[in-house]
VOSE-242463 format. One record per residue (C-alpha): residue number from 1; residue in one letter; x, y, z. Coordinates in Angstrom, 3 decimals. Example, Ala and Ser with C-alpha at 12.3 -4.5 7.8 and 13.67 -1.06 7.14 Angstrom:
seq:1; type:a; c1:12.300; c2:-4.500; c3:7.800
seq:2; type:s; c1:13.670; c2:-1.060; c3:7.140
This chain:
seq:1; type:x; c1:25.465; c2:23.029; c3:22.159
seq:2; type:x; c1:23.680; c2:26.437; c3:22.700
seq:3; type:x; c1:25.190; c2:27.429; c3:19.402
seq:4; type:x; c1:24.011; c2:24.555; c3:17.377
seq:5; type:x; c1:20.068; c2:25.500; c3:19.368
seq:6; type:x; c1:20.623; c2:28.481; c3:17.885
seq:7; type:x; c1:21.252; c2:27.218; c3:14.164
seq:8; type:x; c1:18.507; c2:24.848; c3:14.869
seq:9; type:x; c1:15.944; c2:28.436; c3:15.440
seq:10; type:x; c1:17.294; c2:30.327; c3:12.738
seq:11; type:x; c1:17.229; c2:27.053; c3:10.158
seq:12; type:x; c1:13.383; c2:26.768; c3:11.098
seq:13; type:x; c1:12.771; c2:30.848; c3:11.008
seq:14; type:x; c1:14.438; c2:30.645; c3:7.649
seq:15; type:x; c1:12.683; c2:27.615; c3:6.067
seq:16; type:x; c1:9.187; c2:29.240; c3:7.432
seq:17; type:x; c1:9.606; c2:31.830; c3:5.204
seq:18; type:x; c1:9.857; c2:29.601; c3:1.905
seq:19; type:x; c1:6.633; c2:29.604; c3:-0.142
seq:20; type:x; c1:7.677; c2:25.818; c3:-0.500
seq:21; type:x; c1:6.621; c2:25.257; c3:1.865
seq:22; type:x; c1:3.028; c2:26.732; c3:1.886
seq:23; type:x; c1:3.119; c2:24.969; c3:-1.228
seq:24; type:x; c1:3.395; c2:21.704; c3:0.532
seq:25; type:x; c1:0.974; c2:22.934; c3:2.877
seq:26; type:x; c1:-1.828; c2:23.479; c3:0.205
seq:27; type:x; c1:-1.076; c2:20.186; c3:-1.596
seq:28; type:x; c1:-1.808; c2:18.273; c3:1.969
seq:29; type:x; c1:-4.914; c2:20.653; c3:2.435
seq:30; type:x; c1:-5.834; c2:19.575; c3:-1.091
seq:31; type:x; c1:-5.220; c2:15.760; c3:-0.900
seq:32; type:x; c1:-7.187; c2:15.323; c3:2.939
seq:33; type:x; c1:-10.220; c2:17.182; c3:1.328
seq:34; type:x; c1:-10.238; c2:14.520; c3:-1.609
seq:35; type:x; c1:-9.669; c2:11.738; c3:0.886
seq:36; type:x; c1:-12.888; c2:13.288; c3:2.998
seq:37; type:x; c1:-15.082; c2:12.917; c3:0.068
seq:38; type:x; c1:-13.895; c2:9.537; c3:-0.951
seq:39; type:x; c1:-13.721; c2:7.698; c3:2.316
seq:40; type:x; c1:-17.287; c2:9.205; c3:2.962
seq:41; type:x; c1:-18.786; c2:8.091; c3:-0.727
seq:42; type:x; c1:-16.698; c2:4.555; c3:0.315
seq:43; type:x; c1:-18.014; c2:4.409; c3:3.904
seq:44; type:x; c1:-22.014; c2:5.326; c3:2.769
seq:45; type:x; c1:-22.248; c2:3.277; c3:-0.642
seq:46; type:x; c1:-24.885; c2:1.224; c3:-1.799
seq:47; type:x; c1:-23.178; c2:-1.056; c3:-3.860
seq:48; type:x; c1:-20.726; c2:-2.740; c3:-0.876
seq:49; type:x; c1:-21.964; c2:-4.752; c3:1.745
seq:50; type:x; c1:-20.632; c2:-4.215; c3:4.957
seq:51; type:x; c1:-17.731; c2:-6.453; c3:4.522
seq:52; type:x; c1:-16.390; c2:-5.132; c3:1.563
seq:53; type:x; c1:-16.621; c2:-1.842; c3:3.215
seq:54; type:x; c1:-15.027; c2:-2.948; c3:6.529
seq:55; type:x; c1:-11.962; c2:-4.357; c3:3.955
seq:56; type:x; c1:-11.829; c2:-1.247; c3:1.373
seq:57; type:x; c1:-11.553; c2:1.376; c3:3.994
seq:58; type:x; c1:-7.808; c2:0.070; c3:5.273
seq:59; type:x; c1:-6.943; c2:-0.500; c3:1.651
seq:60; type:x; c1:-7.800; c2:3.126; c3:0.745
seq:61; type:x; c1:-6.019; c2:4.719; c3:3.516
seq:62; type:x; c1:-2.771; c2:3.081; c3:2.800
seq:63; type:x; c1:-3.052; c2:4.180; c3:-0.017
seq:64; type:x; c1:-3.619; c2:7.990; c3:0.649
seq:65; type:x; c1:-0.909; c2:7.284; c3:3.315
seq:66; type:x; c1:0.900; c2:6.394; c3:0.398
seq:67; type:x; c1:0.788; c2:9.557; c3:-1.230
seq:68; type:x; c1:1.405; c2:11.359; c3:1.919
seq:69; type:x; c1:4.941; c2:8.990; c3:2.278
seq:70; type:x; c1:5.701; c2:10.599; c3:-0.948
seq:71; type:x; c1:4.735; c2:14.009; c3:0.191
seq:72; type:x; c1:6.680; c2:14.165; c3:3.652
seq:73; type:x; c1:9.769; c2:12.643; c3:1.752
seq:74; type:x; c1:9.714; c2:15.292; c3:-1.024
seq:75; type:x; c1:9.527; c2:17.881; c3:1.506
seq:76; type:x; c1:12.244; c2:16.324; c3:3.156
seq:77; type:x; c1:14.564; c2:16.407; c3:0.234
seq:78; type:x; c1:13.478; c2:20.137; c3:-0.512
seq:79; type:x; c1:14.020; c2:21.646; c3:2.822
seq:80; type:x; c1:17.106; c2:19.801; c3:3.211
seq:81; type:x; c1:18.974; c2:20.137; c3:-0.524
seq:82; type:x; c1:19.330; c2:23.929; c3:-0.736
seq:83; type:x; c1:20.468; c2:24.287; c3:3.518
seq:84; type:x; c1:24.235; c2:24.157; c3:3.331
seq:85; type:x; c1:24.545; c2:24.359; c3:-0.705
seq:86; type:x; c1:22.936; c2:27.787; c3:-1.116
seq:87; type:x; c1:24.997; c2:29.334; c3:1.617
seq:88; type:x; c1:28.428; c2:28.252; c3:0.319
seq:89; type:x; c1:27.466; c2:29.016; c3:-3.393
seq:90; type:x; c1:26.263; c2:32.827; c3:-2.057
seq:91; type:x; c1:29.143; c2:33.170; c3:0.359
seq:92; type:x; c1:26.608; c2:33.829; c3:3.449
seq:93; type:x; c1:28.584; c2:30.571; c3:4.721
seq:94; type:x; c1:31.846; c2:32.388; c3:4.832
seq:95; type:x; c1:30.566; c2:35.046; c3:7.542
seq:96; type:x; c1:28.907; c2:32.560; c3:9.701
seq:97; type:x; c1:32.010; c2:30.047; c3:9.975
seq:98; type:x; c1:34.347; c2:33.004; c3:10.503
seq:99; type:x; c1:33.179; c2:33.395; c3:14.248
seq:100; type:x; c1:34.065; c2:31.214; c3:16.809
seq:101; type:x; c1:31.319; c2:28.327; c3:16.007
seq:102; type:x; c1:32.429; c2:24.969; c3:15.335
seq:103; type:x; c1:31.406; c2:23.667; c3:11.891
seq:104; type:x; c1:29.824; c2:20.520; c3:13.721
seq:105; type:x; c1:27.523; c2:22.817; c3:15.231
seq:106; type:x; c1:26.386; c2:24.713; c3:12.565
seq:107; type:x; c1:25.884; c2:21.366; c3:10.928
seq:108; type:x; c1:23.986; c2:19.609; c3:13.832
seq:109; type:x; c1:21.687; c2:23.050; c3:14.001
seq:110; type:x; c1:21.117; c2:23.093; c3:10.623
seq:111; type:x; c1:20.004; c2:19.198; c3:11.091
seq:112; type:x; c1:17.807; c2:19.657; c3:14.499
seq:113; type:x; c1:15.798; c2:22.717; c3:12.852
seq:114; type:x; c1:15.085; c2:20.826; c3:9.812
seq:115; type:x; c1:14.369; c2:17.522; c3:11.432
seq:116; type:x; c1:11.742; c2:19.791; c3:14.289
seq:117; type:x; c1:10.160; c2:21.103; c3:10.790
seq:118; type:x; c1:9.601; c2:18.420; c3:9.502
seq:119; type:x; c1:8.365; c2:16.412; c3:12.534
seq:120; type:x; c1:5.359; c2:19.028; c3:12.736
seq:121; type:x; c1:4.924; c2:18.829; c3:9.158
seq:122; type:x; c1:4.547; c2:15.250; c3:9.533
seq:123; type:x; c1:2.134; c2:14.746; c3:12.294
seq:124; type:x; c1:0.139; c2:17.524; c3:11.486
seq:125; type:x; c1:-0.327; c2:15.686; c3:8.052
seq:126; type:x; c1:-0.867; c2:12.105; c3:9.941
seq:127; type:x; c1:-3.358; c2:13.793; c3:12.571
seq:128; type:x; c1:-5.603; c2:15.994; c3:10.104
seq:129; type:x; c1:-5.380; c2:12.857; c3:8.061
seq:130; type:x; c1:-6.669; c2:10.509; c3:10.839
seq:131; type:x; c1:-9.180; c2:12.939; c3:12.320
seq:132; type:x; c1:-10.533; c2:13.633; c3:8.603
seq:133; type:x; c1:-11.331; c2:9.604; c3:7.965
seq:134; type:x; c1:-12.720; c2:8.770; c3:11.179
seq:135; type:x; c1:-15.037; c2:11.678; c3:10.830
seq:136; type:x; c1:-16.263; c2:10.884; c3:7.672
seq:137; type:x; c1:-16.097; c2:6.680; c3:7.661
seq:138; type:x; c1:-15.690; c2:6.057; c3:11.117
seq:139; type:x; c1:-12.431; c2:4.034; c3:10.751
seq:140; type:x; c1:-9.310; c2:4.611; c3:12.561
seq:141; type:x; c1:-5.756; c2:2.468; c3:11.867
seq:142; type:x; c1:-5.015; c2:0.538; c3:14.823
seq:143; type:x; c1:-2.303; c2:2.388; c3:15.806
seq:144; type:x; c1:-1.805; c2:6.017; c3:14.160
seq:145; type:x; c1:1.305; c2:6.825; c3:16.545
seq:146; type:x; c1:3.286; c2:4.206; c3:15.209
seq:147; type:x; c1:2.305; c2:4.960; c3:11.714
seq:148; type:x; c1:3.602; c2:8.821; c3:12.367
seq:149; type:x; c1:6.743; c2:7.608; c3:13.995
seq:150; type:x; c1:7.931; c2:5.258; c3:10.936
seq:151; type:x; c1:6.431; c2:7.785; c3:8.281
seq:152; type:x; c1:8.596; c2:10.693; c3:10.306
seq:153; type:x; c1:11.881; c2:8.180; c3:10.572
seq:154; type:x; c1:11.057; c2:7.661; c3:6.571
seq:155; type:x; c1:11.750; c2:11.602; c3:6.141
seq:156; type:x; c1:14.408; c2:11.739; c3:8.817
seq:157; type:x; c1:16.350; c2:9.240; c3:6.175
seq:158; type:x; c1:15.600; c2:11.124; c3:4.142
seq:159; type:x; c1:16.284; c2:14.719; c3:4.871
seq:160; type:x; c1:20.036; c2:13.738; c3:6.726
seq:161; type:x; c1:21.287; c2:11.844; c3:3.101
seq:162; type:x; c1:20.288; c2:15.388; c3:1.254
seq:163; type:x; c1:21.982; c2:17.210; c3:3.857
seq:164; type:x; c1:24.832; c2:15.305; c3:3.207
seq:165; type:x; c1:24.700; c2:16.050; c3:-0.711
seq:166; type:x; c1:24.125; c2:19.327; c3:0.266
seq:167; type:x; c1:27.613; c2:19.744; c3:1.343
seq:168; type:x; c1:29.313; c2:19.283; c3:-1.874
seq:169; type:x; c1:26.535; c2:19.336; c3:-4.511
seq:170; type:x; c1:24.128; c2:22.138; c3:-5.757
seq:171; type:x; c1:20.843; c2:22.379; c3:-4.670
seq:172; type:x; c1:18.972; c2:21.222; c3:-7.417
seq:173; type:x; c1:21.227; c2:18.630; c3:-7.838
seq:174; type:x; c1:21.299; c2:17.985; c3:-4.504
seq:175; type:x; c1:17.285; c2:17.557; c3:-4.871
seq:176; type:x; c1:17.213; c2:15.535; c3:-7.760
seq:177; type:x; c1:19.070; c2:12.847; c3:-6.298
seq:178; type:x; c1:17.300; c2:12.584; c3:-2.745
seq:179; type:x; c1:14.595; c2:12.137; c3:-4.651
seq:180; type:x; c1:15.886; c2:9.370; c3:-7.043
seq:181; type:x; c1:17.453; c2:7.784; c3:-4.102
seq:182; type:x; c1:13.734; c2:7.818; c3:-2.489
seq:183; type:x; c1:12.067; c2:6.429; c3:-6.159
seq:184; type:x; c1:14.691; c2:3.759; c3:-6.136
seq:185; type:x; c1:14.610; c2:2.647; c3:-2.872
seq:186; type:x; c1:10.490; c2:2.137; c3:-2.945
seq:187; type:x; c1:11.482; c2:0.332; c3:-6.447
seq:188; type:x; c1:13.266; c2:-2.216; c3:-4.775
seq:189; type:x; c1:10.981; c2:-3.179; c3:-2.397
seq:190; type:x; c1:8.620; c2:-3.819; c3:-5.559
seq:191; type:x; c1:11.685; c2:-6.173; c3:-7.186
seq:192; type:x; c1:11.996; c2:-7.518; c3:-3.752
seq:193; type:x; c1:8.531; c2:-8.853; c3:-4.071
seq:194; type:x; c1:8.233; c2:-9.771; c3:-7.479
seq:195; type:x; c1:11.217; c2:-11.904; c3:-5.890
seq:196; type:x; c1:9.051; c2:-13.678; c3:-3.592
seq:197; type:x; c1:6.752; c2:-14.246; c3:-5.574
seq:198; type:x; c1:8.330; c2:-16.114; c3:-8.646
seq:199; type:x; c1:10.787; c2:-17.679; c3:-6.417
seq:200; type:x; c1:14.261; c2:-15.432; c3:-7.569
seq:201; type:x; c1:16.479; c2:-15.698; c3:-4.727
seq:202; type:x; c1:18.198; c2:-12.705; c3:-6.296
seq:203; type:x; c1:15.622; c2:-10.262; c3:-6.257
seq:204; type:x; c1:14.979; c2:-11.016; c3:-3.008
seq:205; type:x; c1:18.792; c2:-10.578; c3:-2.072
seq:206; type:x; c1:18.433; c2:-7.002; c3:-3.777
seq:207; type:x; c1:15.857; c2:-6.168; c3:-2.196
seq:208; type:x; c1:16.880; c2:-6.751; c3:1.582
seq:209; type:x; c1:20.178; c2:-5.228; c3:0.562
seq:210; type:x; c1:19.151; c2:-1.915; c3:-0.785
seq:211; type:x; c1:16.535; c2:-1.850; c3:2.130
seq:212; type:x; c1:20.120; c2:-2.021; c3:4.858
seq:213; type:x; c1:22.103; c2:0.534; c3:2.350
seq:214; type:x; c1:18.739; c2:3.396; c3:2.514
seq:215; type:x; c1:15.853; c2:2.365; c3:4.698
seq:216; type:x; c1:13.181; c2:3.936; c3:3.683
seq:217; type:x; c1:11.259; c2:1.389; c3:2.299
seq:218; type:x; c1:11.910; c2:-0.579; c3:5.167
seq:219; type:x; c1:10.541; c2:2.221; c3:7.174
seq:220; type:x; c1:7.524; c2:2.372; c3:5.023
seq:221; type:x; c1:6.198; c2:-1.258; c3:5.198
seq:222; type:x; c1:6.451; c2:-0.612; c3:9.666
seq:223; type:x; c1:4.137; c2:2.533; c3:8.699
seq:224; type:x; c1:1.437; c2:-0.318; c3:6.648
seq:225; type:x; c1:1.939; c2:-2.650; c3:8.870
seq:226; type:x; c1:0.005; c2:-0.331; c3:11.676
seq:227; type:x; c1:-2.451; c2:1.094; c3:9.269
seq:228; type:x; c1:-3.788; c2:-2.449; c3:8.842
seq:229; type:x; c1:-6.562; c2:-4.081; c3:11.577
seq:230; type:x; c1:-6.427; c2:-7.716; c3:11.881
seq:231; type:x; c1:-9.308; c2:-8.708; c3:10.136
seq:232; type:x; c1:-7.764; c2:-6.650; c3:6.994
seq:233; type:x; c1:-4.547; c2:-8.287; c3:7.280
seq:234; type:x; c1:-6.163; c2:-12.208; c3:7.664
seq:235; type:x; c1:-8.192; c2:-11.511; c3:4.877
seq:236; type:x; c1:-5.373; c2:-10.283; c3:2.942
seq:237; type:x; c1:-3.245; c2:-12.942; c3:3.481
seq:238; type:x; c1:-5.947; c2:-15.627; c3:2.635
seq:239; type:x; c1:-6.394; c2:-14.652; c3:-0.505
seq:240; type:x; c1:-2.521; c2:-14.709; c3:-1.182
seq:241; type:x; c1:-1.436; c2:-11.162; c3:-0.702
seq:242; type:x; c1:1.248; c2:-12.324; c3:1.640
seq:243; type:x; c1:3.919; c2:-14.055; c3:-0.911
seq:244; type:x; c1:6.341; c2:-11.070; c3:-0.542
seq:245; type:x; c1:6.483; c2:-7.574; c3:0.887
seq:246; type:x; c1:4.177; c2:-5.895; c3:-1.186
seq:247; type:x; c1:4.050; c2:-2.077; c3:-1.364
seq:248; type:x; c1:0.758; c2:-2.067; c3:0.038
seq:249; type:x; c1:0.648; c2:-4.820; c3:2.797
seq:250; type:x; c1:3.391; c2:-5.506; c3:5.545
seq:251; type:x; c1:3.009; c2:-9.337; c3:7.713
seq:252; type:x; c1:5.396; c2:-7.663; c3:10.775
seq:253; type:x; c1:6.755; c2:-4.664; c3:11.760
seq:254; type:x; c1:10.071; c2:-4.309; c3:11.591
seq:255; type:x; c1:12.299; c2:-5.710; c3:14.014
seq:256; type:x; c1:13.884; c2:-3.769; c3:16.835
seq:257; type:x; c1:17.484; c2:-4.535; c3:15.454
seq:258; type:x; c1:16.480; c2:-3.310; c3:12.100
seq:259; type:x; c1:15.267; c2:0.119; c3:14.180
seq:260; type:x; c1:18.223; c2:0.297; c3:15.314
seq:261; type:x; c1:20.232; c2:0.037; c3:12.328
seq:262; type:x; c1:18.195; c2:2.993; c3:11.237
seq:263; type:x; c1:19.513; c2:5.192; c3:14.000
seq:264; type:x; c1:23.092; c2:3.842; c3:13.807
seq:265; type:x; c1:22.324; c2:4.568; c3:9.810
seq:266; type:x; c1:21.250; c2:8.063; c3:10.620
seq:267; type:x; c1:24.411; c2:9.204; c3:13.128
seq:268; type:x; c1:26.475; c2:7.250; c3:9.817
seq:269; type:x; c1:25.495; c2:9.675; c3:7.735
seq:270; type:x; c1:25.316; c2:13.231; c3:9.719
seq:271; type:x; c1:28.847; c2:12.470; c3:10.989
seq:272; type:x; c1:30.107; c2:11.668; c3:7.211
seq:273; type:x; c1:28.323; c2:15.137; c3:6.576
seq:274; type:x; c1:29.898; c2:16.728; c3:8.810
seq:275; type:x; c1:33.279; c2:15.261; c3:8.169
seq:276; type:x; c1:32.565; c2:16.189; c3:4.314
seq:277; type:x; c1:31.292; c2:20.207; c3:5.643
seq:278; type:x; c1:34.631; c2:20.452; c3:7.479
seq:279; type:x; c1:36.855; c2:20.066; c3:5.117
seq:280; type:x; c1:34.673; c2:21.825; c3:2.259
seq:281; type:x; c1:35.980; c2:25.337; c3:1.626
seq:282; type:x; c1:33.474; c2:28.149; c3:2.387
């Protein structure tokens, strides 16, 4: 265990130093400061009432939280992709498993440092987000931890299937398909509504399937489903939002056996990695 704590520091050392990720870090900076001036030109305009205000301002932050889904899953897939590729392809790998260090633990490091990045990556987007809107609009979601715990468990999903790749694919291959899987998992939550609503059983089917095989989608509607206040969700639902899971409005969080499916989904996956690492030669 102290070896794989070790891993874990050097993984997080070594990923500091990647301009990716001051790249990400700029792109968030960028994205709150055009949130700031919206929400405030939302928050102080003429032409809503007070109403339409008090409904607009949860509909625009799920959708910035939107973007920033996208955001913390792309930096997910990027941290994660080039981790155990880039080391076999270059032979650093081959020095590392030589001494007396299980691969399991240079695996499980390699997972803890990249999951503690991008934990901090992810609430420092969800808090500078938060703070941002309810110092411009005055409007806070009823429950930002939650929303930082499902949008974090999104990435964690994430980040552990590209680790996975990463043990027998490239890097940028690697990458490409994390973030396919990602695309096509937030597509079928769009089928699965379009299910609901025109009354296709098979959509629907599709839909709850793909969201058991990769969760993230699941994961997502939890994260709306706290961004919205009740009068927002009521309102929503009244005017026939609710036929199906829609991208952008969730009726219930997701259930506690669904959660943990996610976790048992998670330990499925690193120990498949692992078992694919260990017999991958360096």
């Amino acid at each position: 265990m102290r070896a794989a704590i070790t891993i874990a520091r050097l993984t997080t050392q070594e990923a500091a130093r990647r301009r990716l990720l001051i790249v990400f870090a700029l792109l968030t900076v960028l994205l709150v400061g055009l949130s700031a001036w919206g929400f405030d030109r939302l928050a102080h305009s003429r032409h809503l009432t007070s109403g339409e205000v008090a409904v607009s301002l949860p509909q625009a932050l799920i959708l910035f939280m939107f973007m920033f889904s996208f955001v913390v899953g792309l930096s997910a897939v990027a941290i994660a992709s080039p981790t155990v590729a880039t080391e076999l392809e270059s032979g650093v790998a081959l020095s590392m498993l030589t001494r007396p260090v299980r691969r399991s633990e240079v695996l499980f490091g390699k997972w803890l440092g990249l999951a503690a990045i991008l934990g901090g990556y992810t609430a420092a987007v969800c808090a500078l987000e938060f703070v941002v809107v309810d110092a411009v609009s005055g409007f806070l979601p009823p429950n930002p931890a939650a929303v930082f715990g499902y949008l974090y468990a999104e990435g964690l999903v994430l980040l552990t299937l590209t680790l996975l790749m990463s043990t027998r694919l490239s890097a940028m291959t690697g990458g490409v398909l994390g973030a396919a899987c990602f695309g096509a998992a937030w597509l079928s939550g769009v089928v699965q509504a379009l299910g609901a609503f025109f009354r296709i059983s098979a959509l629907v089917t599709f839909g709850k399937v793909v969201r058991i095989v990769l969760p993230t989608d699941g994961l997502w509607h939890g994260a709306v489903y706290y961004l919205e206040p009740s009068p927002y969700l009521l309102q929503r639902l009244g005017e026939g939002d609710g036929a199906g899971p829609l991208p952008f409005i969730s009726t219930a969080s997701p259930t506690p056996l669904y959660l943990v499916w996610v976790a048992v989904w998670v330990g499925l996956v690193l120990t498949t990695a692992w078992w694919s690492f260990s017999r991958r030669e360096p």
